[in-house]
C-alpha positions in Angstrom: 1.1 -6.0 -26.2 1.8 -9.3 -25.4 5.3 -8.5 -23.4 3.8 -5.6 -21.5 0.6 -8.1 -20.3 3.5 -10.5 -19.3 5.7 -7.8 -17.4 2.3 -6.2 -15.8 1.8 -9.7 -14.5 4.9 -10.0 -13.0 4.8 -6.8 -11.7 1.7 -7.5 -9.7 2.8 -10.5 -8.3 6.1 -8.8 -7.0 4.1 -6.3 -5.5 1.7 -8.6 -4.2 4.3 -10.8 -2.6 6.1 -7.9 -1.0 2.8 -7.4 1.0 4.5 -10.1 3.3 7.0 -7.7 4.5 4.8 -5.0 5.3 2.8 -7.9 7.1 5.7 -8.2 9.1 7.1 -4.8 9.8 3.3 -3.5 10.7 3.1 -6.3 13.6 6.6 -5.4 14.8 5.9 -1.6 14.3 2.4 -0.8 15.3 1.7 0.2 18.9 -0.2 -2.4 21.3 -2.9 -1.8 22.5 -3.2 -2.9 26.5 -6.0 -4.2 27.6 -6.6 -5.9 31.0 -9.3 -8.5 32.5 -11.5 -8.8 35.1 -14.6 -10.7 36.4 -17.5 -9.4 37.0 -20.8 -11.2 38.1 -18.6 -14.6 37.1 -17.7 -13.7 33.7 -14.9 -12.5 32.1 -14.9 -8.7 30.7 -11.7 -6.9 28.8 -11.6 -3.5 29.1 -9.1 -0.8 27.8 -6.3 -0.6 30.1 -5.3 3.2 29.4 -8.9 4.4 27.8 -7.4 8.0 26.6 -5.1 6.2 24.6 -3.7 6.5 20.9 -2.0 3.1 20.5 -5.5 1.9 18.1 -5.3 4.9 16.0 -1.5 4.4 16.2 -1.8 0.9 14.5 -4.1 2.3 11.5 -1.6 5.1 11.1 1.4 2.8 11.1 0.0 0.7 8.4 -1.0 3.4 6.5 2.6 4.8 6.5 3.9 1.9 5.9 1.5 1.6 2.6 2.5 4.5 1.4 6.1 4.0 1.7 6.2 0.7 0.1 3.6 2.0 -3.1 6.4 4.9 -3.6 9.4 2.3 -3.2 7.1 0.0 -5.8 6.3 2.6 -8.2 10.3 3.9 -8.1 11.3 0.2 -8.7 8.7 0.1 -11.7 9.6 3.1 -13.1 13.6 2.5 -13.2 12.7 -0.9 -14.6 11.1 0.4 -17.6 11.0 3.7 -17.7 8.4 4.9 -19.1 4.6 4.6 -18.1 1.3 1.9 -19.9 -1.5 1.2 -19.2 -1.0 -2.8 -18.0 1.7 -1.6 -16.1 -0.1 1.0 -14.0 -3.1 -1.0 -13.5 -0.4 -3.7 -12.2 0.6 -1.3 -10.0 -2.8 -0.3 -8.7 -3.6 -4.3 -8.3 -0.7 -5.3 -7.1 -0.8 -2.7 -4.0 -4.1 -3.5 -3.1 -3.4 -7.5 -2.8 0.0 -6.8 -1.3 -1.8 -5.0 1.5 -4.7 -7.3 1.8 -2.0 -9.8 2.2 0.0 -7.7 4.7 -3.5 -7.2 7.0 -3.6 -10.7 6.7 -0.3 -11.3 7.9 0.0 -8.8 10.6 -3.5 -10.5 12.5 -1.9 -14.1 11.8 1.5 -12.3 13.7 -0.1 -10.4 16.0 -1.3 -11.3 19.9 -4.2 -14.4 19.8 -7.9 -13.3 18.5 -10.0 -14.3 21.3 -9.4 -11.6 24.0 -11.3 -13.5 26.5 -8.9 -16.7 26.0 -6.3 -14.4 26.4 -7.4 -12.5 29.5 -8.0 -15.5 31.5 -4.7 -17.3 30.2 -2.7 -14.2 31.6 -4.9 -13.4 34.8 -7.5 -11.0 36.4 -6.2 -7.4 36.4 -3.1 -8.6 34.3 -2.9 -5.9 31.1 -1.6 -7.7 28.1 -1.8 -6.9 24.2 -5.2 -6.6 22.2 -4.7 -8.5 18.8 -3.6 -6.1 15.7 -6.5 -5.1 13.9 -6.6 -2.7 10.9 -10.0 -0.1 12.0 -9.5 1.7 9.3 -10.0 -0.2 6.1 -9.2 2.7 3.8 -5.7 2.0 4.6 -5.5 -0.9 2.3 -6.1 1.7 -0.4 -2.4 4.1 0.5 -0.2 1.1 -1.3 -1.9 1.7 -4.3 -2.5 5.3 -4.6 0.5 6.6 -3.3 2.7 3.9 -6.3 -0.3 5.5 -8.6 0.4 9.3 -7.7 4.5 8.7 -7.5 4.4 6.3 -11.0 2.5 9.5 -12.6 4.8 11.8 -11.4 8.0 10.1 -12.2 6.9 9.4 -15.9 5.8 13.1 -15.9 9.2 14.1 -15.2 11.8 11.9 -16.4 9.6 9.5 -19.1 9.4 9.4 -22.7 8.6 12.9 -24.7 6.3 13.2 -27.6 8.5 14.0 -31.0 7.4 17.8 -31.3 6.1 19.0 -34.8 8.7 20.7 -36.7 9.0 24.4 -35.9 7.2 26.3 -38.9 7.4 30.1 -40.3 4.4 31.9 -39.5 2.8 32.4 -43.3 4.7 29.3 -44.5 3.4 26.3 -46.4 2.9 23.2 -44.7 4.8 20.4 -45.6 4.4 17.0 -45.2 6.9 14.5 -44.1 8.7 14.2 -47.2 9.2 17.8 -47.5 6.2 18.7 -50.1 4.4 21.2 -49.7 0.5 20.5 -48.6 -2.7 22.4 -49.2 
């Protein structure tokens, strides 16, 4: 028990620390989001510079993707490591997802365009558009790491783990027999 607490352990902090890289490839991935500023009675305001667009449903979607692709690539690299399935191991899995993509939000905001949009609008200018910062809307997102290494972890143990020894095949009307060859009852 003790080795498979230690391997879960590292498990979760590889999967953890990968949440770095999906940091990184959500802020150079995800759409921007323009926004523009203006002033109006002699304050700034930001508004949407295209108000029919995607791009913020676009950034929640690209993390999302990105999630799931690195919880299959994690539970693959898992799985081929040990091939076969328990229970610290999945749970590694499950924990390990979720902090990698805390840290990956994380990451991506620290990347992405400056927080204060008003800074930022008047540094750039009235009516120039520039980049609202990355934000993840959709928090669920942080979720797809984990469940999708879950759902492909399960499936790859279903098909290619460890069988259970099946019983010996038995006559119908025979005697049991035990182990040892005895017959029982």
């Amino acid at each position: 028990m003790k080795t498979e607490v230690r391997e879960a352990a590292v498990v979760t902090v590889a999967v953890a620390v990968a949440g770095v890289l999906l940091g990184v490839l959500w802020w150079w991935l995800a759409p921007h989001v323009p926004l523009v500023g203006d002033v109006v009675d002699k304050s700034w305001v930001v508004y949407l510079s295209d108000s029919e667009g995607e791009q913020a449903i676009g950034v929640d979607g690209t993390f999302t993707l990105l999630a799931v692709a690195f919880g299959a690539v994690s539970a693959l690299g898992v799985f081929f490591w040990r091939r076969r399935g328990g229970v610290p191991l999945v749970v590694a899995l499950g924990v390990g997802g979720l902090l990698g993509s805390l840290l990956a939000w994380k990451v991506g905001v620290w990347l992405g365009p400056m927080q204060d949009v008003i800074a930022h609008a008047k540094s750039v200018g009235k009516g120039v558009t520039f980049s609202a910062p990355l934000k993840l809307g959709a928090k669920g997102a942080l979720l797809a790491w984990s469940l999708a290494a879950l759902v492909v972890h399960l499936g790859l143990t279903a098909l290619f783990g460890p069988r259970d020894p099946e019983p010996p095949y038995q006559e119908q009307g025979a005697v049991p027999k035990d182990p040892y060859g005895a017959p029982m009852g």
